[in-house]
Structures are given as structure tokens and as C-alpha cells.
C-alpha positions in Angstrom: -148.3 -4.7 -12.9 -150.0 -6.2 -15.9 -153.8 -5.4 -16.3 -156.1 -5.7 -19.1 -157.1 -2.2 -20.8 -160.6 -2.6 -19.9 -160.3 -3.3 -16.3 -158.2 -0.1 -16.2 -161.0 1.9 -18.2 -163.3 0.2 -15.3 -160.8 1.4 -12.8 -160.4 4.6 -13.6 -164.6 5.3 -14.0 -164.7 3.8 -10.5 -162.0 6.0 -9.5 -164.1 9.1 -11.0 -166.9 8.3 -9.7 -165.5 8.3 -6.2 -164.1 11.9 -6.7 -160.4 10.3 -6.8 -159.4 10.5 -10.2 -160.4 13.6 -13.0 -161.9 11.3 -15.7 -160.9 13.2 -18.8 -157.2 13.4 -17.2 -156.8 9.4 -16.1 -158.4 8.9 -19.8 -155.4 10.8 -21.6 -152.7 9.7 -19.2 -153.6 6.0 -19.7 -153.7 6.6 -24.0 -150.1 7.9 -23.1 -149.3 4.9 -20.9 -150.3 2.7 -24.0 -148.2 4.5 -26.4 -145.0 4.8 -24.5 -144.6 3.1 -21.7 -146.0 -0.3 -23.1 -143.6 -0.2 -25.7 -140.5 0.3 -23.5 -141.5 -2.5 -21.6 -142.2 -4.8 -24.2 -138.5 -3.4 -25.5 -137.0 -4.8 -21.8 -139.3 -8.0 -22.2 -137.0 -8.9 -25.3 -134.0 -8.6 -23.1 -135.2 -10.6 -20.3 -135.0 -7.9 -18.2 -139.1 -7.8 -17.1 -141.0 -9.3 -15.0 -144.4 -9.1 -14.8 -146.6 -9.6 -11.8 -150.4 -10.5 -12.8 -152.8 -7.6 -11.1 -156.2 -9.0 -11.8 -156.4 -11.1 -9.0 -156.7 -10.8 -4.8 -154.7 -8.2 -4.1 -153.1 -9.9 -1.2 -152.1 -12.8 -4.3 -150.6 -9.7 -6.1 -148.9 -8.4 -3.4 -147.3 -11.5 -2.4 -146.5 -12.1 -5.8 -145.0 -8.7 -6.1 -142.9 -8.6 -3.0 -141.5 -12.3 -4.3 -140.6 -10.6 -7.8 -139.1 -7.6 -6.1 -137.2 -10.0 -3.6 -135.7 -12.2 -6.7 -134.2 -8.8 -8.2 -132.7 -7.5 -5.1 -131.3 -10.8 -4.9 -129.6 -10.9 -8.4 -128.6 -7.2 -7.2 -126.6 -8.7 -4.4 -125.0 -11.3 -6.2 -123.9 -9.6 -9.1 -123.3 -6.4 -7.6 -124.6 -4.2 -9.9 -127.1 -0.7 -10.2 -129.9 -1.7 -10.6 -133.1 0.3 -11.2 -136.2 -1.3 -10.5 -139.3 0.7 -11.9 -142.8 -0.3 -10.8 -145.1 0.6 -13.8 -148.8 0.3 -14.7 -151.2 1.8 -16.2 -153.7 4.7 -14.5 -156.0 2.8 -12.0 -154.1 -0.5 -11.7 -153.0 0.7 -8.1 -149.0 0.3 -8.2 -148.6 2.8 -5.6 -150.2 0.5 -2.9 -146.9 -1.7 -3.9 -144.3 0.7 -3.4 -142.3 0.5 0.2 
């Protein structure tokens, strides 16, 4: 899930103010997620092996969007017959969890 660090800052003040998310917390776990986990994925972009589903849109545009990415791996998984891992990552606030079935 690709958002823009701002909208995630936006996200996760929304969040706080709703009494879902500990402000301070969601601030230092999405300075982590920009640190590590970015570069990692920019590390599997290099080998082809991302793909990236645009999150700042209509969510049902992302969903669909997502389910048609995660359709196209399971496919490659079936053909090729390999283990594959799929991980689901974004940062704090950019909802991925609504994506997970």
C-alpha cells in the first residue's frame, strides 16, 4: 500500500483524535516504518518482485485494485509452483489491515 508521508501523518492525527491510535506511539512506529521497511521494499522493487497498489484513492478503487494484484501473484504461485510469501505492508494509518482476508 503506497501512501504519501503526509497523508499518513494526517491519518494517524485522525486516528488519535478518535481515541484509536496513541499519537506519540503511531508517530515512532511510522519513523521506524520509514527507516526499515521502505528500504526493504525498495530492495524487492529492484528485483521485480513488488508491486505496489496506490492507497490514496476510493477505497473500493484500492481494494479492487488490491485483490487484482493479490490475484496476479497467487496466479504466478500456481504456475510456477513455488513458496511464495506475500507480505502486505504500509505504513501506520494507511489501513492495510482492512485488506487482509
Amino acid at each position: 500500500m503506497n501512501w504519501h508521508t503526509r497523508i499518513l501523518e494526517k491519518q494517524i492525527e485522525y486516528g488519535s483524535q478518535l481515541g484509536d491510535t496513541v499519537l506519540q506511539l503511531a508517530r515512532m512506529e511510522l519513523k521506524n516504518y520509514s527507516k526499515n521497511v521502505l528500504s526493504v521494499a525498495e530492495y524487492y522493487d529492484q528485483l521485480k518482485k513488488l508491486s505496489v497498489v496506490d492507497g490514496e484513492r476510493q477505497p473500493t478503487d484500492v481494494y479492487t485494485d488490491f485483490v487484482n494484484k493479490l490475484d496476479e501473484i497467487l496466479v504466478q504461485k500456481n504456475t510456477i509452483n513455488k513458496n511464495n510469501i506475500v507480505w502486505i505492508i504500509g505504513g501506520p494509518g494507511s489501513n492495510k489491515s482492512l485488506y487482509v482476508f
